[in-house]
N, CA, C and O atoms as CSV, one atom per row, in Angstrom:
chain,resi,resn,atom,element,x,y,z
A,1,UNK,N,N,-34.234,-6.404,-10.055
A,1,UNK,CA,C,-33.234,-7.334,-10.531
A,1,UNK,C,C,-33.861,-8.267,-11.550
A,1,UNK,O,O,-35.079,-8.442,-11.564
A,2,UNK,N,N,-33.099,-8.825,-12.344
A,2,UNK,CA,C,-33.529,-9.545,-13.759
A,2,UNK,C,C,-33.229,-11.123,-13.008
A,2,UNK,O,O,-32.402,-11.536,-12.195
A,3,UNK,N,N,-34.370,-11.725,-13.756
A,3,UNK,CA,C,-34.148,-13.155,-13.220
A,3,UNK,C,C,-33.355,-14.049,-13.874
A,3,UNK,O,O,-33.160,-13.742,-15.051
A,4,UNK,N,N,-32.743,-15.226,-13.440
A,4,UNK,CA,C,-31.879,-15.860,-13.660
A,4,UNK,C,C,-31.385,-15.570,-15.175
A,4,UNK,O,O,-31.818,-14.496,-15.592
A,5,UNK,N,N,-30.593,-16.270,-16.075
A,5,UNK,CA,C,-30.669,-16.424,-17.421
A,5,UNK,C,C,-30.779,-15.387,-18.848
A,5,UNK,O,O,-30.348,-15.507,-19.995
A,6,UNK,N,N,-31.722,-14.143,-18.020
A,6,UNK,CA,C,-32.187,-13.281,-18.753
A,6,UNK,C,C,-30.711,-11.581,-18.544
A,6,UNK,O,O,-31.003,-10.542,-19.136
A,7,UNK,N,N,-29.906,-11.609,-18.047
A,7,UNK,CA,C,-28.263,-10.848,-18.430
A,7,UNK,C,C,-27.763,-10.666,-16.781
A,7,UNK,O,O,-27.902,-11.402,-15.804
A,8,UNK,N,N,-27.321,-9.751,-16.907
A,8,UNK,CA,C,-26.899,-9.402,-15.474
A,8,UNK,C,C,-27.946,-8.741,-14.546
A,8,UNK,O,O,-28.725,-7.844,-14.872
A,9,UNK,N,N,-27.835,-9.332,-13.340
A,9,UNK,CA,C,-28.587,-9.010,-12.113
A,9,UNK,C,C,-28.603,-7.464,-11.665
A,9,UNK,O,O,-29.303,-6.720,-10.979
A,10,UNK,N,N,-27.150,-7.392,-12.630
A,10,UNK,CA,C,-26.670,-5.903,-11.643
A,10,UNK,C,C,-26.636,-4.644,-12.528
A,10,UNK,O,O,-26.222,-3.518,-12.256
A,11,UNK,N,N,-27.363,-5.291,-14.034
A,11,UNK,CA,C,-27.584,-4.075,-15.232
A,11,UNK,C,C,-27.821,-2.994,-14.996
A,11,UNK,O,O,-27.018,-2.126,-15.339
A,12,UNK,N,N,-29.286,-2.583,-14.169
A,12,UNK,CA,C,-29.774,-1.560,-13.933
A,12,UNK,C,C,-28.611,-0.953,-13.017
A,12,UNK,O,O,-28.504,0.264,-13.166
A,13,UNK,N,N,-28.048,-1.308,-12.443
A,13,UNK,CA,C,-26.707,-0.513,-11.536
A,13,UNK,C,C,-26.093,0.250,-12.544
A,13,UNK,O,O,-26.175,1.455,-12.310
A,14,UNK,N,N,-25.424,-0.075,-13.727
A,14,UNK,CA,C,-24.957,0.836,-14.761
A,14,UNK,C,C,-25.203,2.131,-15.079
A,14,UNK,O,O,-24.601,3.018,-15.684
A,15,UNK,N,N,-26.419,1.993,-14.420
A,15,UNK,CA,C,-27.055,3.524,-15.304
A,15,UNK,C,C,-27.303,4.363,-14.419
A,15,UNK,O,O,-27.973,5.297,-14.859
A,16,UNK,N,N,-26.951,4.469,-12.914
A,16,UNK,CA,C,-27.474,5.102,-11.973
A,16,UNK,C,C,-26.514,6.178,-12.051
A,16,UNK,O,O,-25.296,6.065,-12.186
A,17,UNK,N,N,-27.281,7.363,-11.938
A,17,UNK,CA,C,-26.312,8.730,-12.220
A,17,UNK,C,C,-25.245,8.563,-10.827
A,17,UNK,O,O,-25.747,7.954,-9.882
A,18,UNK,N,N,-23.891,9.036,-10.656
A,18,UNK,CA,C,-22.666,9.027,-10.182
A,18,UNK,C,C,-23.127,9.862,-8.772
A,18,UNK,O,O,-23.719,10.941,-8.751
A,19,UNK,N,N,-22.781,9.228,-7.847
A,19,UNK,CA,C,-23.035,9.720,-6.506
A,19,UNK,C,C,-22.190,11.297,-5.943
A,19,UNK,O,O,-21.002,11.160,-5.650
A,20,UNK,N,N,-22.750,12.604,-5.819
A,20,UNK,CA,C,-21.781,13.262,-5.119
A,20,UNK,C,C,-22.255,13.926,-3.917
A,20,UNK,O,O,-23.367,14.382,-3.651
A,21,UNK,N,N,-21.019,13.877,-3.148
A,21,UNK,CA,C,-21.737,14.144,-1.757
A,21,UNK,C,C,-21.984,15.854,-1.286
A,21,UNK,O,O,-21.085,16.677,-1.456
A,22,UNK,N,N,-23.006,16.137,-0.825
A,22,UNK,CA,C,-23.621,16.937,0.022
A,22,UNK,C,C,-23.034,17.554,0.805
A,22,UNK,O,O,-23.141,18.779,0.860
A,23,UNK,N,N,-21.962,16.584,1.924
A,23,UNK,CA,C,-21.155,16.868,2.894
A,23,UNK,C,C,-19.682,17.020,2.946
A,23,UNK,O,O,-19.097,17.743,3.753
A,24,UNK,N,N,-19.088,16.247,1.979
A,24,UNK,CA,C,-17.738,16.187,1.972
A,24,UNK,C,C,-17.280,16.839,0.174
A,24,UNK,O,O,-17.580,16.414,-0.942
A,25,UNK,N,N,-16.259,18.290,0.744
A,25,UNK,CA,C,-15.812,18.034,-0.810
A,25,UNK,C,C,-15.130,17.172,-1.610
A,25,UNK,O,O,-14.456,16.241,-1.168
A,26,UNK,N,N,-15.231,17.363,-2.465
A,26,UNK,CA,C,-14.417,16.613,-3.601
A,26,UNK,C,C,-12.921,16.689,-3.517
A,26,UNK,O,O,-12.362,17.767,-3.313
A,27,UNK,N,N,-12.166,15.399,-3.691
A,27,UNK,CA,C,-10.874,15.203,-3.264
A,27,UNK,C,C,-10.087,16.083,-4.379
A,27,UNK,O,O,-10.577,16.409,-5.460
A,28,UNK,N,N,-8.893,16.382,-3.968
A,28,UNK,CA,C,-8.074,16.408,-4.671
A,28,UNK,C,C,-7.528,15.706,-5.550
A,28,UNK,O,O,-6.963,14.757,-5.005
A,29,UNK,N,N,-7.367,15.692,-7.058
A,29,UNK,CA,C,-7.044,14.722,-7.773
A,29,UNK,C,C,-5.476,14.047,-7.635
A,29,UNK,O,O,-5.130,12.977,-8.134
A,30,UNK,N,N,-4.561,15.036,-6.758
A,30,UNK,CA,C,-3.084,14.599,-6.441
A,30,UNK,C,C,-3.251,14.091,-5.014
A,30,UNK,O,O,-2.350,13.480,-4.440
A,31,UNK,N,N,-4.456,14.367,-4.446
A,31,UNK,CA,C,-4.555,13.592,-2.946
A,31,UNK,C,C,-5.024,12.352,-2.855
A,31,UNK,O,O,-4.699,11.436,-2.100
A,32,UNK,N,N,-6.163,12.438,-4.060
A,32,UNK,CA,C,-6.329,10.642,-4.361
A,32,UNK,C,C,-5.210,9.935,-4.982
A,32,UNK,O,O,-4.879,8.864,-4.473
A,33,UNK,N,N,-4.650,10.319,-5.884
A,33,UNK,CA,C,-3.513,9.456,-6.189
A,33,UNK,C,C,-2.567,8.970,-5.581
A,33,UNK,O,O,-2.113,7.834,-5.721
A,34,UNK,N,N,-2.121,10.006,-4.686
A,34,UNK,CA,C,-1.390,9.543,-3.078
A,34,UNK,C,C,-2.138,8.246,-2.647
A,34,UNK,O,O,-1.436,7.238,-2.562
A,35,UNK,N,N,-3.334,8.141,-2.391
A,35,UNK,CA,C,-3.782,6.793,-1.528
A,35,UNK,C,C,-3.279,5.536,-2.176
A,35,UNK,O,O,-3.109,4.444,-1.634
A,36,UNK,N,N,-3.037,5.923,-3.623
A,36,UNK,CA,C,-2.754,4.381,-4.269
A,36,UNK,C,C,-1.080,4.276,-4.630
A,36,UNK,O,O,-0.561,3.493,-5.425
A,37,UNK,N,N,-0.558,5.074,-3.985
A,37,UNK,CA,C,1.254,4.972,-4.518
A,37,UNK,C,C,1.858,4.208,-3.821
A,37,UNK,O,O,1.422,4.026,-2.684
A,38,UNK,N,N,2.804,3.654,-4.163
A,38,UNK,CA,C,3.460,2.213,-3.430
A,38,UNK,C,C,4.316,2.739,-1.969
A,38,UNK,O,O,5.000,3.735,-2.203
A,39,UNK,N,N,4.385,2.326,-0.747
A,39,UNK,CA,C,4.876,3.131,-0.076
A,39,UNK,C,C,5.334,1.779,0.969
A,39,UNK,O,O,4.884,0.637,0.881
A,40,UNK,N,N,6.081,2.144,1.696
A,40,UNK,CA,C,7.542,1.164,2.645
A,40,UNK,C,C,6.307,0.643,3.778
A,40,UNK,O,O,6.396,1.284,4.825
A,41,UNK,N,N,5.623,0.019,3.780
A,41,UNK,CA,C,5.160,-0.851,4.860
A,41,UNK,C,C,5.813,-1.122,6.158
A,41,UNK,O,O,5.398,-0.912,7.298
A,42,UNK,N,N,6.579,-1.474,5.870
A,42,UNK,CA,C,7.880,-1.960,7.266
A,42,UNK,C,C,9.204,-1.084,6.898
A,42,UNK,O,O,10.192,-1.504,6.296
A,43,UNK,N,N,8.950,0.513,7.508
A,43,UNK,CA,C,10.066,1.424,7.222
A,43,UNK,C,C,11.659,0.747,7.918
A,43,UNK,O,O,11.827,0.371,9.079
A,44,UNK,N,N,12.452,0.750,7.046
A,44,UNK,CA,C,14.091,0.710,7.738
A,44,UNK,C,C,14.124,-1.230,7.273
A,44,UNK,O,O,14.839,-2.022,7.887
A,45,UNK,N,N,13.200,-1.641,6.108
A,45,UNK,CA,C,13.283,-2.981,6.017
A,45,UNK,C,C,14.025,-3.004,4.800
A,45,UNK,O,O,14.167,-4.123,4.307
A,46,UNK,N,N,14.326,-2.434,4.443
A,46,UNK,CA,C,15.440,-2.844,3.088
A,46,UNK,C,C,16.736,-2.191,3.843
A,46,UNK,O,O,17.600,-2.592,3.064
A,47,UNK,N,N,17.146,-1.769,4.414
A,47,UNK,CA,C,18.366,-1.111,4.843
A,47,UNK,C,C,18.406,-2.222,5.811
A,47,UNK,O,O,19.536,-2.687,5.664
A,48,UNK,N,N,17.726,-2.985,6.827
A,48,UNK,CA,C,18.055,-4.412,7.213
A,48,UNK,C,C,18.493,-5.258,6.669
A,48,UNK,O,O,19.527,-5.812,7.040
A,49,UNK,N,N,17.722,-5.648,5.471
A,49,UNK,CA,C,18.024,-6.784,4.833
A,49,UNK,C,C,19.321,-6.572,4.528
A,49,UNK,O,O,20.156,-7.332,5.018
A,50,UNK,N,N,19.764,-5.427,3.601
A,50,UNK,CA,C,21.021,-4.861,2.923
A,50,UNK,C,C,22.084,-5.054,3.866
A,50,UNK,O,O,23.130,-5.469,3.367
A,51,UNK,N,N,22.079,-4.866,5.041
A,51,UNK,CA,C,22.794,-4.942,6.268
A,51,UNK,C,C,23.197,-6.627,6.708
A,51,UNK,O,O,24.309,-6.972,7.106
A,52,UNK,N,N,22.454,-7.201,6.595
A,52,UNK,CA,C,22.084,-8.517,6.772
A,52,UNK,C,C,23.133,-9.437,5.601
A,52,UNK,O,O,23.955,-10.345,5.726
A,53,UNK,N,N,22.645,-8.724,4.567
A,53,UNK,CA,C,23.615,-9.358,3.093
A,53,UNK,C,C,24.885,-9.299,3.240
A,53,UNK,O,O,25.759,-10.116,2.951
A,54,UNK,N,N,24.948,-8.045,3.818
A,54,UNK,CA,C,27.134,-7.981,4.088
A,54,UNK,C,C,27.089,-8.433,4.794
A,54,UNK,O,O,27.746,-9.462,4.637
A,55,UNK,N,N,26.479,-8.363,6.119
A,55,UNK,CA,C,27.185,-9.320,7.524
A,55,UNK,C,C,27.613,-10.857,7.037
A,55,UNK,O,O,28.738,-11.304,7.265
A,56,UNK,N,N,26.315,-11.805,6.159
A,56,UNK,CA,C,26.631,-13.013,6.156
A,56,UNK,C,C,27.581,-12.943,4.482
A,56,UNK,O,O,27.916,-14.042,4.040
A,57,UNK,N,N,27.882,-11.956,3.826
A,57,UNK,CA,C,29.042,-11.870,2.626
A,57,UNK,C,C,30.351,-11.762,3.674
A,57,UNK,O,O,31.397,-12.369,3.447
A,58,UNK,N,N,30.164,-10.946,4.801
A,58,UNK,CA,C,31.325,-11.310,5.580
A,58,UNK,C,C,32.306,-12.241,6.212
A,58,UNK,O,O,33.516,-12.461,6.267
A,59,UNK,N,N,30.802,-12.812,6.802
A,59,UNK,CA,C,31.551,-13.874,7.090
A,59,UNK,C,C,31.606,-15.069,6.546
A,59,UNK,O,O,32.129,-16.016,7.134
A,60,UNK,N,N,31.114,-15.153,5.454
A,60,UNK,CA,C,31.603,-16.243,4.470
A,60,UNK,C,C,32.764,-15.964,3.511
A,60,UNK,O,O,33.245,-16.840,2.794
A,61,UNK,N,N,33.208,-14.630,3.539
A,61,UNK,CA,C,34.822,-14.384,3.084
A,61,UNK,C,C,35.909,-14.583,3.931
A,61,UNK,O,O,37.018,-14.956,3.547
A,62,UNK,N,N,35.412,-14.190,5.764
A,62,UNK,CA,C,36.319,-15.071,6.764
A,62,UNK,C,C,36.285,-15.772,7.266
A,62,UNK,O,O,36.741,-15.768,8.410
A,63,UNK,N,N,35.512,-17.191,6.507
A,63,UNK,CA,C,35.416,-18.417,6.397
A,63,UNK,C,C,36.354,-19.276,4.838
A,63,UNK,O,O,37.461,-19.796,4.976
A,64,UNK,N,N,35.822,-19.247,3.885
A,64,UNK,CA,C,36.506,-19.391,2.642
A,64,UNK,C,C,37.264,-18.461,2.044
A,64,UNK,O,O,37.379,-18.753,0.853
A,65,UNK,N,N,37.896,-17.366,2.353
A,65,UNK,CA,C,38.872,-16.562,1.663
A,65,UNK,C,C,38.144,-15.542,0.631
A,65,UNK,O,O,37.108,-16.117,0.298
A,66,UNK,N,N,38.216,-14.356,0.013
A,66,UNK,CA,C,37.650,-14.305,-1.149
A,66,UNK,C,C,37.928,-14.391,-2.566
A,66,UNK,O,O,39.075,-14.491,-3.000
A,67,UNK,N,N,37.248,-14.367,-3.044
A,67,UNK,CA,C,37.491,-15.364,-4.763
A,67,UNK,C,C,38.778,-14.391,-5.577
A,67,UNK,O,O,39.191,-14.721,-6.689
């Protein structure tokens, strides 16, 4: 490591040839991309909410009438 002042600590890291493993093959390039795609955390939570929106549009139309 380079001392204070003199660039980055972590320079020599740059240049280290790319790790491949021994044991495990190499992923699929459509199987890694899967790990990073946006996906429903809390399944059946927008069809709640949505559910939720009419109930209280409901009953605030058979409360005040609708427009």
């Amino acid at each position: 490591m380079k001392e204070a002042g003199t660039g980055s600590a972590y320079e020599e890291l740059l240049y280290l040839p790319h790790h491949v493993s021994d044991v495990h093959p190499r992923m699929a390039m459509i199987d890694r991309a899967a790990q990073f795609a946006p996906f429903a955390a809390l399944t059946g939570y927008e069809e709640a909410v949505d559910e939720c929106i009419k109930r209280m549009e409901e009953e605030v139309e058979n409360e005040y009438g609708k427009d």
